[in-house]
MITI-108048 format. One line per field, with one value per residue (C-alpha): x, y, z; residue in three letters. Coordinates in nm, 2 decimals. Layout:
xx	c(X / ...) .
yy	c(Y / ...) .
zz	c(Z / ...) .
resn	c(ALA / ...) .
***
This chain:
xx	c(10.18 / 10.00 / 10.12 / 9.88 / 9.95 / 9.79 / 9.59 / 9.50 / 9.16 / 9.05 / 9.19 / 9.26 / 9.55 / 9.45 / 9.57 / 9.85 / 9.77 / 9.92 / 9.73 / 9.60 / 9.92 / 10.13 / 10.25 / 10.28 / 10.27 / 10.42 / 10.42 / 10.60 / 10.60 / 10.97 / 11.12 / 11.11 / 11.43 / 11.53 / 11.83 / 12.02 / 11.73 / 11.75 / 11.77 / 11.39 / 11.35 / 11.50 / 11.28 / 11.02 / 11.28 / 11.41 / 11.10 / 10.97 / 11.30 / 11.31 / 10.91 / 11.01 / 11.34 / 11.13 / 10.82 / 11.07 / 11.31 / 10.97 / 10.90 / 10.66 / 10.72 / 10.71 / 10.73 / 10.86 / 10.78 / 10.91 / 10.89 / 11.09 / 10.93 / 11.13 / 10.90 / 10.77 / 10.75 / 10.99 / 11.23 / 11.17 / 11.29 / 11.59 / 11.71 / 11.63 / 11.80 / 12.09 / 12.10 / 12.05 / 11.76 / 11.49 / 11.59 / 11.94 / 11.88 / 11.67 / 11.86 / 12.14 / 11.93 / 11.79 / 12.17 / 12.23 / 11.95 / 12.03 / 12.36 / 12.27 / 12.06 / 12.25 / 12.49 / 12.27 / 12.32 / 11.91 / 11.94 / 11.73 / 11.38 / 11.22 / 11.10 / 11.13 / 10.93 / 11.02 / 10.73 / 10.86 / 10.85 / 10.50 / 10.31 / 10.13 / 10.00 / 9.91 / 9.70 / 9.55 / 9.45 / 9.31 / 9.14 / 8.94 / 8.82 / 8.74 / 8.53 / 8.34 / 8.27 / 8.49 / 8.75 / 8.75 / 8.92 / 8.95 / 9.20 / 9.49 / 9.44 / 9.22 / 9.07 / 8.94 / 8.54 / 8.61 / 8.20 / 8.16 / 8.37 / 8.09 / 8.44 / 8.66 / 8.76 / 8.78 / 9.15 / 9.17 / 8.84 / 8.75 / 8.37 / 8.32 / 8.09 / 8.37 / 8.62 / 8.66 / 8.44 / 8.60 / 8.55 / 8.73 / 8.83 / 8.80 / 8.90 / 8.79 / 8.41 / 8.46 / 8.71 / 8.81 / 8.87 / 9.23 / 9.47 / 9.51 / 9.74 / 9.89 / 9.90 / 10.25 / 10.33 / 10.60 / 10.96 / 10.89 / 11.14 / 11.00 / 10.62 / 10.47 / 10.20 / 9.82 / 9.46 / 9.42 / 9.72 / 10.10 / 10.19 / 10.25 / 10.07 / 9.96 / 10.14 / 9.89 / 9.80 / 10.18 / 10.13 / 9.82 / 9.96 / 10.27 / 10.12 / 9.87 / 10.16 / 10.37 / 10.10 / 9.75 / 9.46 / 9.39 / 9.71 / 9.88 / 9.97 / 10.06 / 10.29 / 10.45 / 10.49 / 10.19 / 10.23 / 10.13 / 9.77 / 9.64 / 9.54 / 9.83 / 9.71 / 9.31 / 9.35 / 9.49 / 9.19 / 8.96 / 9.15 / 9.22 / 8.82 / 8.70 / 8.84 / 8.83 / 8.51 / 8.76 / 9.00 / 9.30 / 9.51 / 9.42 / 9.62 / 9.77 / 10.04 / 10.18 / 10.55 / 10.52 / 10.74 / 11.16 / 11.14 / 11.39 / 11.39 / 11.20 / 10.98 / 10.97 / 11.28 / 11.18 / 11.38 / 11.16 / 11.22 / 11.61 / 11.66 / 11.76 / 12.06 / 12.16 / 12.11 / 12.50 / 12.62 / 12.42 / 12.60 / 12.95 / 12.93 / 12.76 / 12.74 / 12.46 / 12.43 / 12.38 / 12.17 / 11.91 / 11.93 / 11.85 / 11.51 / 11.44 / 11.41 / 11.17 / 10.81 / 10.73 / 10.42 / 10.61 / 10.74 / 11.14 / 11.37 / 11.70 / 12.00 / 12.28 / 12.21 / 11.92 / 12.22 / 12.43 / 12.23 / 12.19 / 12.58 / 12.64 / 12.34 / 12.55 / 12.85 / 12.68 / 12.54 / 12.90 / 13.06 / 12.84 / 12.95 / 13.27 / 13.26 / 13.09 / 13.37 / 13.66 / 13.41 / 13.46 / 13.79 / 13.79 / 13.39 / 13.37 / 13.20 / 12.94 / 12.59 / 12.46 / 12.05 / 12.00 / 12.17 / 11.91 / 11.64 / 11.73 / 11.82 / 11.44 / 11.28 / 11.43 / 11.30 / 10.95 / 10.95 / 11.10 / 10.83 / 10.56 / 10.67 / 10.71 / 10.43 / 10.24 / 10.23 / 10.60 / 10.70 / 11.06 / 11.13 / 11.00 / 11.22 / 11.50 / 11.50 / 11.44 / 11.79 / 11.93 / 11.78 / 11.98 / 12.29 / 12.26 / 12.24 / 12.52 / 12.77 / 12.64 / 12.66 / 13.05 / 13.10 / 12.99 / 13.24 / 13.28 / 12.98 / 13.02 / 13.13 / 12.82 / 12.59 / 12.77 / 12.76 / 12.37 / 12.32 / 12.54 / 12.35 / 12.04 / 12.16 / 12.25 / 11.90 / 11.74 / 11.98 / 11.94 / 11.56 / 11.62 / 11.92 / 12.15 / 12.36 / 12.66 / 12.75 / 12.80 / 13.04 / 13.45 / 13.61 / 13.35 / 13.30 / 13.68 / 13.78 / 13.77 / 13.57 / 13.80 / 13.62 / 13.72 / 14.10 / 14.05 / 13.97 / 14.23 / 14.44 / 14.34 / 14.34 / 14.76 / 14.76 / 14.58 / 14.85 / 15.15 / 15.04 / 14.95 / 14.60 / 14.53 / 14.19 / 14.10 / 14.27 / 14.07 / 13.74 / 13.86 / 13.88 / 13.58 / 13.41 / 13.56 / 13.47 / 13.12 / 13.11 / 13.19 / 13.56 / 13.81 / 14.15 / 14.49 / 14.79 / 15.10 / 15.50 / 15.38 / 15.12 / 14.76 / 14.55 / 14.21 / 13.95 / 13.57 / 13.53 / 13.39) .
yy	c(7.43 / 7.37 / 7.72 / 7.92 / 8.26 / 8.44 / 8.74 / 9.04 / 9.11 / 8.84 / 8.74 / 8.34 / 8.18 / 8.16 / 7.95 / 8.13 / 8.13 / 8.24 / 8.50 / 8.41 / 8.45 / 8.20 / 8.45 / 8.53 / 8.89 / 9.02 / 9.42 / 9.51 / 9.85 / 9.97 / 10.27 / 10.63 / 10.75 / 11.05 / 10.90 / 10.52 / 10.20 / 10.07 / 9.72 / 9.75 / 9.90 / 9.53 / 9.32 / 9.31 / 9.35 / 9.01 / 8.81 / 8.89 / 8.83 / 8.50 / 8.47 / 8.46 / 8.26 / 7.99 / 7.99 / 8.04 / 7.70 / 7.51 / 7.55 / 7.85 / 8.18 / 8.47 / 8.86 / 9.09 / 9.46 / 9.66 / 10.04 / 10.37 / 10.70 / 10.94 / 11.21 / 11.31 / 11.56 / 11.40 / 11.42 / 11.81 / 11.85 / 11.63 / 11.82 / 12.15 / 12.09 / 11.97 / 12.27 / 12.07 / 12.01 / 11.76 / 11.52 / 11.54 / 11.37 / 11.15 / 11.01 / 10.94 / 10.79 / 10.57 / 10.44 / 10.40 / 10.17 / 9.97 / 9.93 / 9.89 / 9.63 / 9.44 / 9.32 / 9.05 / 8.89 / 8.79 / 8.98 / 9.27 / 9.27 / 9.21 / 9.58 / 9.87 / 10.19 / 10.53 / 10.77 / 10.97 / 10.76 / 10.71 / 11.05 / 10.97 / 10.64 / 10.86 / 11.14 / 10.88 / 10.72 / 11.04 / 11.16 / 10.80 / 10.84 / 11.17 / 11.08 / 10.83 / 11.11 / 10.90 / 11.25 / 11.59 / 11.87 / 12.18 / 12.49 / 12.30 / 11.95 / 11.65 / 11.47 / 11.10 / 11.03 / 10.78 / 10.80 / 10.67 / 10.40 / 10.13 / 9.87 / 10.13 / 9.96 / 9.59 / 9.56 / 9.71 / 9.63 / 9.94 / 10.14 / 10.43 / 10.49 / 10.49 / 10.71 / 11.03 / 11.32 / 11.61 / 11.99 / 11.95 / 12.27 / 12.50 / 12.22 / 11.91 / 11.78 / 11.53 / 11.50 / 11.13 / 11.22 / 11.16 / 11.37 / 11.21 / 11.51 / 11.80 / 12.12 / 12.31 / 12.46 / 12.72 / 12.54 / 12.24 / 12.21 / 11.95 / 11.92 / 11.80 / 11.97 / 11.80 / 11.89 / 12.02 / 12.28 / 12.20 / 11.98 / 11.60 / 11.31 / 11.16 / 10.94 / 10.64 / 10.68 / 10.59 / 10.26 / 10.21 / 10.32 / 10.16 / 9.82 / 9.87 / 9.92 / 9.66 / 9.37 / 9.46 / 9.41 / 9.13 / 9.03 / 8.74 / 8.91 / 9.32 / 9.31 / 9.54 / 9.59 / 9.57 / 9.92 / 10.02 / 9.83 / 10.13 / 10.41 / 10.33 / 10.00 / 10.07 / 10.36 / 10.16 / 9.94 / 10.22 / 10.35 / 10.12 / 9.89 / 10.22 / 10.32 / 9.94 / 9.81 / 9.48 / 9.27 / 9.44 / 9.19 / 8.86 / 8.82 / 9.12 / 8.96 / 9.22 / 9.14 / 9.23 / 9.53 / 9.47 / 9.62 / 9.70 / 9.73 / 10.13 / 10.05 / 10.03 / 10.06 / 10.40 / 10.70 / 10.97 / 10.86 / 10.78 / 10.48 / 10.31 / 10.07 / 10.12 / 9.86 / 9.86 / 9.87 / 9.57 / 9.37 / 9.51 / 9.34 / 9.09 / 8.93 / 8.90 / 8.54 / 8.57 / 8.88 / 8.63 / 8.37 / 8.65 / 8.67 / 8.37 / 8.21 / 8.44 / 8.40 / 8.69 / 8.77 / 8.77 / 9.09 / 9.02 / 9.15 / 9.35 / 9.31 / 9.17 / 8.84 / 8.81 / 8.82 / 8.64 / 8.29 / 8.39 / 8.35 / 8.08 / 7.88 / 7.98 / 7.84 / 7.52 / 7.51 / 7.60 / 7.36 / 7.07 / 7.13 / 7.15 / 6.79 / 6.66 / 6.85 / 6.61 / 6.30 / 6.34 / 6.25 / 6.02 / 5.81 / 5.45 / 5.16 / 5.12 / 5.42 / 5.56 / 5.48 / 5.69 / 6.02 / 5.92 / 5.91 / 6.23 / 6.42 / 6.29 / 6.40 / 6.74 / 6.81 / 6.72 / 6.90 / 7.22 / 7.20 / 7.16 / 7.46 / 7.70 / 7.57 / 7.66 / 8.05 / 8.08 / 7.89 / 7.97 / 7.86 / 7.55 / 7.51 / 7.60 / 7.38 / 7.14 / 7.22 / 7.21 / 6.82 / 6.77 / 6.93 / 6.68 / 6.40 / 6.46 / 6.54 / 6.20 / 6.06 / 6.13 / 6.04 / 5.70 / 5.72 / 5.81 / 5.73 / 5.68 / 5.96 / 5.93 / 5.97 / 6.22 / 6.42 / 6.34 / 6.52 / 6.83 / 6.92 / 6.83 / 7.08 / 7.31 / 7.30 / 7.38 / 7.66 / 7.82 / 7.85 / 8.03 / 8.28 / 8.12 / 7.94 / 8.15 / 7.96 / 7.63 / 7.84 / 7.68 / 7.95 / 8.13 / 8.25 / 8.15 / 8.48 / 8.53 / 8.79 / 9.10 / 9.07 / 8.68 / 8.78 / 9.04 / 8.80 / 8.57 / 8.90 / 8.97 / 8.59 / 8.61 / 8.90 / 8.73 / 8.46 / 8.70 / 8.79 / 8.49 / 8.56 / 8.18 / 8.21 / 8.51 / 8.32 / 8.03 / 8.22 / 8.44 / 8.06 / 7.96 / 8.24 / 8.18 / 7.83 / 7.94 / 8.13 / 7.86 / 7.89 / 7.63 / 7.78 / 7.63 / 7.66 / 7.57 / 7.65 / 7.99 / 8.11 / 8.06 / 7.98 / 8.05 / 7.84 / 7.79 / 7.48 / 7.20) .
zz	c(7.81 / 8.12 / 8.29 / 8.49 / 8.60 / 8.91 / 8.77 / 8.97 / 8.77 / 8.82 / 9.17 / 9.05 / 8.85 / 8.49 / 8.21 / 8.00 / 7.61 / 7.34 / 7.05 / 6.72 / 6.57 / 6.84 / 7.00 / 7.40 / 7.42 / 7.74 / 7.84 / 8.13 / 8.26 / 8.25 / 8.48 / 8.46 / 8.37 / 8.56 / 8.76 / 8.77 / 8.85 / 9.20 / 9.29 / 9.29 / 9.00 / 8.89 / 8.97 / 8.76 / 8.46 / 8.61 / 8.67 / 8.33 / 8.14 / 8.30 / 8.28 / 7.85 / 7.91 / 8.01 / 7.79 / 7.47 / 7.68 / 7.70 / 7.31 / 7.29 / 7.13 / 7.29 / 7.24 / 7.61 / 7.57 / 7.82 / 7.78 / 7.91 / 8.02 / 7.90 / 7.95 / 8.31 / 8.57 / 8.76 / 8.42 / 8.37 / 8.80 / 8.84 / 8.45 / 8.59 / 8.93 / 8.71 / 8.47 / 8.13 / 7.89 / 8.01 / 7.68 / 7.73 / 8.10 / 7.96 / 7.69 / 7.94 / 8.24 / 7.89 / 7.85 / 8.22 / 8.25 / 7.95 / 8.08 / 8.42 / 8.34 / 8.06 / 8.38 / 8.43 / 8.14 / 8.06 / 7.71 / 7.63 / 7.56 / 7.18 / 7.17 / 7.42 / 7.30 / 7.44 / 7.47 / 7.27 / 6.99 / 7.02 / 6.97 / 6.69 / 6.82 / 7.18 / 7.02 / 6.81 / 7.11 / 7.29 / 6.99 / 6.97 / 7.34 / 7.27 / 6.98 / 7.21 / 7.46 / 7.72 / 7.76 / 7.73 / 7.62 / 7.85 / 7.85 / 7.68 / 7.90 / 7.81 / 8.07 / 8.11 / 8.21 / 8.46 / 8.56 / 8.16 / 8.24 / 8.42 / 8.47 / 8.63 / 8.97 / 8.81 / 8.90 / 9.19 / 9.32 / 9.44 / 9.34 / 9.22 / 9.51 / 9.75 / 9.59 / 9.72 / 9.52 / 9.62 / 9.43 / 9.12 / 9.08 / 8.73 / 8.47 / 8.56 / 8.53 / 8.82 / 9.07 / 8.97 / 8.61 / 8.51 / 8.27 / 7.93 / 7.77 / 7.98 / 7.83 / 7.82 / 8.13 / 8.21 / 8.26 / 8.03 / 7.75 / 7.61 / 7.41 / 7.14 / 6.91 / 6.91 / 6.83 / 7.18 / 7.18 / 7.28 / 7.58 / 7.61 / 7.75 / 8.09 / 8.22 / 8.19 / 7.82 / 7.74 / 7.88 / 7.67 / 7.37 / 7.32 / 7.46 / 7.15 / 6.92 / 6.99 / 7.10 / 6.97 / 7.19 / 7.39 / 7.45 / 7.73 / 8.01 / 8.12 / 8.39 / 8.65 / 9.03 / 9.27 / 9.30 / 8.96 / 9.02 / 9.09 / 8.94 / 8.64 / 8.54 / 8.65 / 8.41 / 8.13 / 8.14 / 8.11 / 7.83 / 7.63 / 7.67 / 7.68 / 7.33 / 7.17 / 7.35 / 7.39 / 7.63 / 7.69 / 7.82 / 7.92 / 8.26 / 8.50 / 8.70 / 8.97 / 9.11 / 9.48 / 9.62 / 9.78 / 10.14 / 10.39 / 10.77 / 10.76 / 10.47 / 10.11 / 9.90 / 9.70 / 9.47 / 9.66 / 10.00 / 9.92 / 10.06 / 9.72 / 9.69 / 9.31 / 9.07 / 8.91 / 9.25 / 9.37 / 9.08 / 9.13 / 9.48 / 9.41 / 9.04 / 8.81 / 8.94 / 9.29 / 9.23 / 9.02 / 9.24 / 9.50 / 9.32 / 9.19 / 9.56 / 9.63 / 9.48 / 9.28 / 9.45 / 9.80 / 9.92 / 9.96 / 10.22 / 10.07 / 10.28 / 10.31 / 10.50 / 10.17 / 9.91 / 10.10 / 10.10 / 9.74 / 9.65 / 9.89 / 9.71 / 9.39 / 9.52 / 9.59 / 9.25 / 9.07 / 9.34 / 9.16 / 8.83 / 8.90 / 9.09 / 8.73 / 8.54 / 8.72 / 8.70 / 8.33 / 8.31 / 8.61 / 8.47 / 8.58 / 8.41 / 8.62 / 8.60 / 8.88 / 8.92 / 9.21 / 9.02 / 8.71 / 8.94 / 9.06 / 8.75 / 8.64 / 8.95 / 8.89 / 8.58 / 8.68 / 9.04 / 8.81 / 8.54 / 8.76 / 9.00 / 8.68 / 8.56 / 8.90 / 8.91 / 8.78 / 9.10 / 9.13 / 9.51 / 9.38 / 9.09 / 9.28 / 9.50 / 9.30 / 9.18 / 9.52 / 9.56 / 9.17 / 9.31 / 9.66 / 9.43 / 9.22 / 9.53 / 9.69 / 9.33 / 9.32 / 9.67 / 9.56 / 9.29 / 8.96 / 8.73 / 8.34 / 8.15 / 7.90 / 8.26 / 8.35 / 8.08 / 8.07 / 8.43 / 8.37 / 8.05 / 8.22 / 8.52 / 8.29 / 8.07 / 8.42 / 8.55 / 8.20 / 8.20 / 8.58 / 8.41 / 8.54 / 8.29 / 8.40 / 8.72 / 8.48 / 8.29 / 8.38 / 8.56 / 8.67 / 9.02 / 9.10 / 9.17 / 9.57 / 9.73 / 9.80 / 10.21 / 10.23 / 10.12 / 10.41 / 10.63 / 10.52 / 10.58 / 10.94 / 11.04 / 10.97 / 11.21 / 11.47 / 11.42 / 11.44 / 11.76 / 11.84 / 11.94 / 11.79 / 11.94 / 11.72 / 11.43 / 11.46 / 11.49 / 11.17 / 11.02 / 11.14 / 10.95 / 10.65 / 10.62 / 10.76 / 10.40 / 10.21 / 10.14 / 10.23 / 10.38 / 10.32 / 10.50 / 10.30 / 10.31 / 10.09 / 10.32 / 10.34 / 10.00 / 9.99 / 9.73 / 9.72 / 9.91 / 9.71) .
resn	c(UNK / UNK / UNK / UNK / UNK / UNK / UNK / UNK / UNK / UNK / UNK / UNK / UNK / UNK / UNK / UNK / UNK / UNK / UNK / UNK / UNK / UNK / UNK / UNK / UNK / UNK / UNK / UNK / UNK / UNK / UNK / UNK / UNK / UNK / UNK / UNK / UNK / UNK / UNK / UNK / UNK / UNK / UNK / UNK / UNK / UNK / UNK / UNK / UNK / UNK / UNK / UNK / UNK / UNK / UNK / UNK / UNK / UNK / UNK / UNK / UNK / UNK / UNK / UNK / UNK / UNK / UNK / UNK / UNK / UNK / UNK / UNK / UNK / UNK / UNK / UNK / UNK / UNK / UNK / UNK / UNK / UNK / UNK / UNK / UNK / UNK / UNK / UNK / UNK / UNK / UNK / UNK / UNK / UNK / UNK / UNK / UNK / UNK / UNK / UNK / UNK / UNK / UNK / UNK / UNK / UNK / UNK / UNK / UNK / UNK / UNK / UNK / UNK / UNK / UNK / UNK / UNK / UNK / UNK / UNK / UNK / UNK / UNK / UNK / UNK / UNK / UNK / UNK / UNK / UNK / UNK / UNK / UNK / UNK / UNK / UNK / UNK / UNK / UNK / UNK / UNK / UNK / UNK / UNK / UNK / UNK / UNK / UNK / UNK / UNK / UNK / UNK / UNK / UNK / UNK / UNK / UNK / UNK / UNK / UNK / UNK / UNK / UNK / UNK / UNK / UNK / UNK / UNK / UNK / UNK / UNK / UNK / UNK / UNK / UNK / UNK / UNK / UNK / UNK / UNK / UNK / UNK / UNK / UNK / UNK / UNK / UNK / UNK / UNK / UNK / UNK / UNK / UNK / UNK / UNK / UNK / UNK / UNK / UNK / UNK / UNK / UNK / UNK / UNK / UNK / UNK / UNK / UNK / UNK / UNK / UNK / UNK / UNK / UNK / UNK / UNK / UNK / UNK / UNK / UNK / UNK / UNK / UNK / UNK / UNK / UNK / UNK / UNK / UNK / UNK / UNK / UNK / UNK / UNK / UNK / UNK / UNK / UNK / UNK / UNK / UNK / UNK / UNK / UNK / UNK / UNK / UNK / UNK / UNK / UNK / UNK / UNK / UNK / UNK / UNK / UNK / UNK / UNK / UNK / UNK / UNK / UNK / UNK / UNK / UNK / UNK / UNK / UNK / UNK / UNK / UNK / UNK / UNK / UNK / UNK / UNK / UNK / UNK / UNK / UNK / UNK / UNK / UNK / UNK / UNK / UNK / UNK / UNK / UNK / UNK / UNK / UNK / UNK / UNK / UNK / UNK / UNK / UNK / UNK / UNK / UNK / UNK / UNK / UNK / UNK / UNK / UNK / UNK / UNK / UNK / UNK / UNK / UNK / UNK / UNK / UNK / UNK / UNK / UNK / UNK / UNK / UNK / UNK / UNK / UNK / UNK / UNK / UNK / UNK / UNK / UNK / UNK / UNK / UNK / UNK / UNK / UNK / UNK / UNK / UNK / UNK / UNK / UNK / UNK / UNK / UNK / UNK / UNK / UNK / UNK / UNK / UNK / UNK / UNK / UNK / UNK / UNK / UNK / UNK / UNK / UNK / UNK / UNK / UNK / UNK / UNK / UNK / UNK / UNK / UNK / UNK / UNK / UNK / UNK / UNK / UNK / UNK / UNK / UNK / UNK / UNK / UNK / UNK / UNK / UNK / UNK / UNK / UNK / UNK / UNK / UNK / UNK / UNK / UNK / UNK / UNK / UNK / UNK / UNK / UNK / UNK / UNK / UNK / UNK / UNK / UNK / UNK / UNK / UNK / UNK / UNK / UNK / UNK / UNK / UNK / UNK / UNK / UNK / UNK / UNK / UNK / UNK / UNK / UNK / UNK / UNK / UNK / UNK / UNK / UNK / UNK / UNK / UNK / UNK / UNK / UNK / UNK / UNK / UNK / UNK / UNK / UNK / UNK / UNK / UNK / UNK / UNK / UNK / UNK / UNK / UNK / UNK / UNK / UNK / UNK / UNK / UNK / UNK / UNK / UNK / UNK / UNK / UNK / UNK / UNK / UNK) .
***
């Protein structure tokens, strides 16, 4: 494959290739589970399921690791506010995610470690650095020599020289030195035993660990939100070169952040518009579609104007292959050049978008152009039913690679929004009291959302216009 991937470390897009074994490795920091992921929380769960929808569509295999932390100061607070042990929150907010985020039908990924299923491989990781003199051990805690670590600042670009040096305190040699194990403090239910006394790791560490496990060294690409740049994914760097004097991961690609209109979206702050919510309102497809029109490197806008052009573009897109649904049983004799042409031009356009920094604006659109040549297509008339077949499984093969099979699916998205029946609702009121102006307006933004409204000796019927 020609794909190329922008990479943080290295500021340029780099060519995407697969390990020794033919394999695209793919770790993806996943949440911290403490309470129900956020629409933002989604995102990179999104752009990296699809990321491995469309190597594995294009022929390549690949392998999408995306962990949980279920152990975290944040954990041991929300349990303690809540009354119940730290693992029994976590081992609920771990089925709420998975459920959450099984809604939007992308499958799960190929492995997702928990933390704590990874001691062993954690200490084992410590005690190496420690053996190379790149941590130490102090009253309980173990402690990372950043100042050992010439690289540190290669992902974020910042030196060493311009980091604040501030006292650093009793326990720590340097200021800058970050915690690799956390020894047991009053409140915390939960810890593990290790060669440096009781406790349980840093947060960072986790991440290095259980990349190690499940993908080796020197794997395709580590993933995660442009917030996690750094000190998260500076410190795994330093970790894990610093304890394998090798590549980590070939490629860091950072999904930019969702904002609203006071800031980022973020759990701390509150300002959070749950993930299963999102999807109840909306559907998994419009929710995708939400994201995929959006470059992944492009901070995106949450509201409800954002999701709205999502659905109507999938209503368009459903609308399309419906009109190739009734061709079928209505195909001429004679094929349709122009709707070839077009169904060829697609498939090029989408490659070389996906191919170009996992272009998905690009390759939607190029669906959009697909879905204006099929509706002129069938204006024209009905082409053969062999053609026509031809372009819906090629629409289909491109909507799948985006996760978005489902709006190809017969039946699907027929079911009217509850606020269009509302309107449908109010608009007869305006009629009763013959306030025809208001009705007409109440019509007006009904067919302004896509829905066709039909007056008939039972009353209004409302359909997804075609």
């Amino acid at each position: 494959m020609s794909l190329r991937l922008h990479s943080t470390l290295t500021g340029h897009d780099e060519p995407l290739v697969a390990g020794d074994d033919g394999v695209v490795g793919i770790y993806a920091c996943g949440p911290t589970v403490y309470s129900r992921i956020h629409i933002g929380n989604a995102r990179p769960f999104v752009v990296f399921s699809v990321l491995k929808r469309y190597l594995e569509r294009r022929g390549m295999r690949a392998r999408l690791v995306i962990n949980v932390t279920d152990v975290n100061d944040k954990i041991y607070d929300a349990a303690r506010a809540e009354g119940i042990p730290s693992t029994r929150l976590a081992e609920r907010c771990t089925r709420q995610y998975i459920d959450d985020t099984n809604l939007l039908g992308l499958g799960r990924p190929d492995a997702e470690p928990l933390v704590t299923g990874c001691m062993d491989d954690i200490v084992a990781l410590i005690g190496n650095l420690v053996d190379r003199d790149l941590a130490y051990a102090v009253g309980g805690d173990v402690y990372f020599r950043v100042r050992a670590f010439p690289a540190y600042g290669c992902l974020s670009g910042r030196h060493l020289d311009d980091m604040p040096d501030d006292d650093p305190g009793e326990r720590k040699e340097d200021s800058l030195d970050f915690a690799l194990w956390k020894g047991l403090k009053d409140g915390e239910d939960a810890w593990w035993d290790s060669p440096w006394g009781p406790g349980r790791p840093g947060w960072h560490i986790e991440c290095s660990a259980m990349a190690e496990r499940e993908l080796g060294m020197g794997f395709a690409v580590h993933g995660g939100g442009i917030d996690l740049a750094f000190p998260h994914h500076e410190n795994e760097i330093a970790q894990s070169e610093g304890a394998h004097g090798a590549p980590f991961a070939r490629i860091w690609m950072h999904n930019e952040m969702l904002e609203l209109a006071e800031g980022k979206m973020s759990k701390s702050i509150g300002n959070i518009a749950l993930l299963v919510d999102v999807v109840g309102r909306w559907g998994p497809d419009t929710v995708i579609a939400y994201f995929m029109q959006s470059h992944y490197r492009s901070r995106l806008p949450f509201s409800d104007d954002r999701l709205g052009e999502a659905e109507a573009a999938c209503r368009r897109i459903r609308n399309a292959v419906r009109g190739l649904d009734r061709a079928v049983g209505s195909a001429g004799d004679e094929a349709d050049p122009a709707l070839t042409a077009a169904m060829i031009d697609a498939r090029t356009r989408f490659v070389d978008c996906m191919d170009d920094d996992f272009g998905t604006p690009g390759a939607m659109a190029a669906v959009f152009d697909l879905v204006r040549a099929i509706n002129q297509a069938l204006e024209r008339g009905s082409p053969p039913r062999g053609q026509v077949l031809e372009v819906r499984l090629g629409l289909v093969g491109l909507l799948d690679m985006l996760g978005l099979a489902g709006l190809a699916v017969p039946g699907a998205g027929d079911e009217v929004p509850e606020d269009i029946r509302d309107l449908v609702r109010r608009r007869e009121e305006a009629r009763g009291a013959r306030d025809f102006a208001g009705a007409d307006a109440l019509r007006a933004e009904i067919t302004a959302r896509g829905f066709e409204l039909r007056d008939g000796a039972d009353g209004p019927e409302v359909v997804a216009a075609t």
